[in-house]
C-alpha positions as CSV (number, residue, x, y, z in Angstrom):
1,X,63.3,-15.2,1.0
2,X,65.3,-16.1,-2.4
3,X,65.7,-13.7,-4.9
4,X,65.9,-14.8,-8.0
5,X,66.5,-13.0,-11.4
6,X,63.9,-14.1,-13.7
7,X,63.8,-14.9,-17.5
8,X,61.4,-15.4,-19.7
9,X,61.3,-19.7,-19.2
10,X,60.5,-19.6,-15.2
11,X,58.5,-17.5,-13.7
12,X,59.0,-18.9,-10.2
13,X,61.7,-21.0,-9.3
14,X,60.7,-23.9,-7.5
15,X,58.3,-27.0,-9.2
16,X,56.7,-28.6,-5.3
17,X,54.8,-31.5,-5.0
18,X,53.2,-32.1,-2.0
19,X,51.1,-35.0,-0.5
20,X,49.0,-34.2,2.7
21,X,46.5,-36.6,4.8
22,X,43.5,-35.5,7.0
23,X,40.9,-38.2,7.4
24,X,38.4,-35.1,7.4
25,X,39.2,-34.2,3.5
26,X,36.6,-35.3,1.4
27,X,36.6,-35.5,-2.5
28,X,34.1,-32.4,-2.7
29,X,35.7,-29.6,-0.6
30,X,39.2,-29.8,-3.1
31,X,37.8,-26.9,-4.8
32,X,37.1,-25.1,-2.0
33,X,40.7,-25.4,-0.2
34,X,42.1,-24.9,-3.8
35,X,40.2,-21.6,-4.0
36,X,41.8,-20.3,-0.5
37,X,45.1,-21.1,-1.5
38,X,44.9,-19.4,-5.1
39,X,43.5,-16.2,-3.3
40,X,47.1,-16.1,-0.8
41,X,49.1,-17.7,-3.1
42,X,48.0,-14.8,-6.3
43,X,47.1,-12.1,-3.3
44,X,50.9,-12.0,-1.9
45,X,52.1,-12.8,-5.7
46,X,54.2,-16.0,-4.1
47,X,53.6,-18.6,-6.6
48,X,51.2,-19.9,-9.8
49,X,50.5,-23.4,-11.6
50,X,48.4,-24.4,-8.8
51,X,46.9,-27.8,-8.6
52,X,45.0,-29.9,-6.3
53,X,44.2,-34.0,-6.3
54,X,43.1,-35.8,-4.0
55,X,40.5,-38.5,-3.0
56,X,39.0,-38.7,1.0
57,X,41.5,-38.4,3.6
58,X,44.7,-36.9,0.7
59,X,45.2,-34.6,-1.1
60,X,47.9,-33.6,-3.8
61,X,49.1,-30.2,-4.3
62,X,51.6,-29.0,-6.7
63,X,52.5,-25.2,-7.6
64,X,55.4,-22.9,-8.5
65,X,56.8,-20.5,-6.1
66,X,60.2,-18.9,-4.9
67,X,59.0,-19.0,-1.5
68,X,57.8,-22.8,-1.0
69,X,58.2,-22.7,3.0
70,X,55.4,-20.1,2.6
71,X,52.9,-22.1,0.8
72,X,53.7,-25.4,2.7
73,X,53.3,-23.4,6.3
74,X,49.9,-22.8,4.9
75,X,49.1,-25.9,3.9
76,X,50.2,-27.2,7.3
77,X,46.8,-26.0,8.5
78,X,44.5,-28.6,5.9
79,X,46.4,-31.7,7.5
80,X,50.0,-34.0,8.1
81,X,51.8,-33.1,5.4
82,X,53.8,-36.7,4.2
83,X,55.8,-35.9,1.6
84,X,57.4,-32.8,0.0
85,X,59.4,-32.6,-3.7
86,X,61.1,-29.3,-4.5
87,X,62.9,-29.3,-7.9
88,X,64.9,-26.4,-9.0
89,X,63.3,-25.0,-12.7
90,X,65.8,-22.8,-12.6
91,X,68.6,-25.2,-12.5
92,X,66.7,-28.2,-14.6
93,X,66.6,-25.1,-17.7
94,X,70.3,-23.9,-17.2
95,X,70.9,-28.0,-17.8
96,X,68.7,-28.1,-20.3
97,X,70.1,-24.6,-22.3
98,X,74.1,-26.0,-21.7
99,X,72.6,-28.7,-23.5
100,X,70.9,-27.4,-26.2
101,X,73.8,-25.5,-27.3
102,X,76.2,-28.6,-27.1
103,X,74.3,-30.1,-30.2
């Protein structure tokens, strides 16, 4: 587990995108694996900005977490997942502060 010192522009340190595939996902049962993974993502307090796309057979899940080898263990169980991007907040707004204060 990271622990990261928080301040008041990120809550949670890393932005994930994730793309799974199961032929068995269908367009009407995103809300309810969106509603399990609120309950352990807010329950164990691991992550927020929770979102989920998809269309039959994919879905698209992006949240905010310091821990996202948790969330993407569970998400393991709704299919393959294909592809994965985890961007650092904290690092894009320490760029984006150095920045600000140049000009």
């Amino acid at each position: 587990m990271i622990n990261v010192p928080h301040d008041d522009a990120v809550n949670f340190r890393y932005d994930v995108v994730t793309v799974i595939s199961n032929p068995e996902i269908t367009k009407e049962n995103l809300k309810e694996i969106q509603d399990k993974l609120k309950v352990h993502i807010m329950k164990d307090c691991i992550g927020d900005s929770l979102a989920i796309t998809g269309m039959r057979g994919m879905i698209k899940v992006h949240f905010h977490s310091d821990n996202p080898e948790e969330i993407l263990e569970v998400l393991k169980q709704y299919g393959e997942i294909l592809s994965q991007d985890v961007e650092d907040m904290k690092e894009q707004y320490e760029v984006f502060k150095a920045k600000q204060q140049k000009e």
